[in-house]
N, C-alpha and C positions, 0 to 999 in steps of 0.2 A: 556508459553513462550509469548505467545502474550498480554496476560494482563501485563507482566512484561514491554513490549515493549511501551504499549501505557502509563503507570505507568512510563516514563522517568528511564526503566532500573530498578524499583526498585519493590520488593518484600512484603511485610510491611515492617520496619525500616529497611532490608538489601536494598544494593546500589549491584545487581546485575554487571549489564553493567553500565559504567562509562557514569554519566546523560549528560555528554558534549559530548561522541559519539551519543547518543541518537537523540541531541539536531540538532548533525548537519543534518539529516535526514528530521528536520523540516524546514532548511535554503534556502530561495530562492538563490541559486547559479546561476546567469545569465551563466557562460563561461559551466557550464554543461547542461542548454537546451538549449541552442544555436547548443552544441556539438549533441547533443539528437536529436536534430528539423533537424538538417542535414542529421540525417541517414534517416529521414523520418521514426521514428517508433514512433512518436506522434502525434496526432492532437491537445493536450493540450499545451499553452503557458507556461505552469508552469513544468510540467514533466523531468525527466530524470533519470539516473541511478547512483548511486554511496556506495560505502560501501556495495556492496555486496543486496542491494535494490533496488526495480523500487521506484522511486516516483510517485505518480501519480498528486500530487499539492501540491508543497512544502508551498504554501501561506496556504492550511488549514491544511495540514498538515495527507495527505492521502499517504500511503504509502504499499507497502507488500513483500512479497515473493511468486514467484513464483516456481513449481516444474514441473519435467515432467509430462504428462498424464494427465493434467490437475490441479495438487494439487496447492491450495493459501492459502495466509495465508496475510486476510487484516486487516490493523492498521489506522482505521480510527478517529481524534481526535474529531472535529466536531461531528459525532454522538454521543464519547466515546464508540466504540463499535470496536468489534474483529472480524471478521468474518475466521471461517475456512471450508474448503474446500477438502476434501479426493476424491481422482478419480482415475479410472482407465481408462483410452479413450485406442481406441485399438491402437490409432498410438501414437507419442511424443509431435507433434503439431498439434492441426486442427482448421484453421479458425474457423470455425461455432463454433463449438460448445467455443471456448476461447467467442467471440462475444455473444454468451449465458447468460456465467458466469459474463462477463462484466456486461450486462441488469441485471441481476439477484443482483450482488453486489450492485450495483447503485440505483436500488429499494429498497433492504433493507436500503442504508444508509439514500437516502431522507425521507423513511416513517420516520424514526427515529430522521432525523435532524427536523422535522417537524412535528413532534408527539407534541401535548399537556397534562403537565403535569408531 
């Protein structure tokens, strides 16, 4: 699913998810972080929520899914990389440890945005 995701919906030659849903996932929407930046759940200029998605930076084009108990599922363009996440935390949300996974996602993508070769 998520290589499908970052593949603009598409599978080999099958057109899974329609590539213009896709597409809009990667669109800097100003009136949705403005909307975003108001509830105060962003620190990123670029961020916000739409189609059932967090963005995380519509300009590179990071984006994922989040589940309870910790589960993610990141679509990162920039690296070309997926990154998935299975969890069980014993509560639904917990600061620390979401703050974790953040540091941890973030380190995988720069090693890899910045890997040679």
């Amino acid at each position: 699913f998520g290589s499908m995701m970052l593949h603009g919906g598409a599978v080999g030659d099958d057109q899974v998810v329609p590539a213009d849903w896709i597409a809009r996932l990667r669109e800097r929407r100003p009136e949705l972080i403005t909307a975003f930046a108001a509830e105060a759940q962003s620190g990123s200029t670029n961020s916000s929520y739409h189609d059932q998605w967090w963005i995380n930076d519509a300009e590179t084009g990071s984006y994922g899914g989040y589940g309870i108990n910790g589960q993610r599922l990141a679509i990162d363009h920039p690296s070309n990389t997926v990154i998935v996440k299975f969890s069980t935390w014993p509560v639904r949300h917990d600061d620390m440890l979401e703050a974790v996974t953040d540091a941890g996602f973030a380190a995988i993508r720069e090693h890899l945005v910045h890997q040679d070769g």
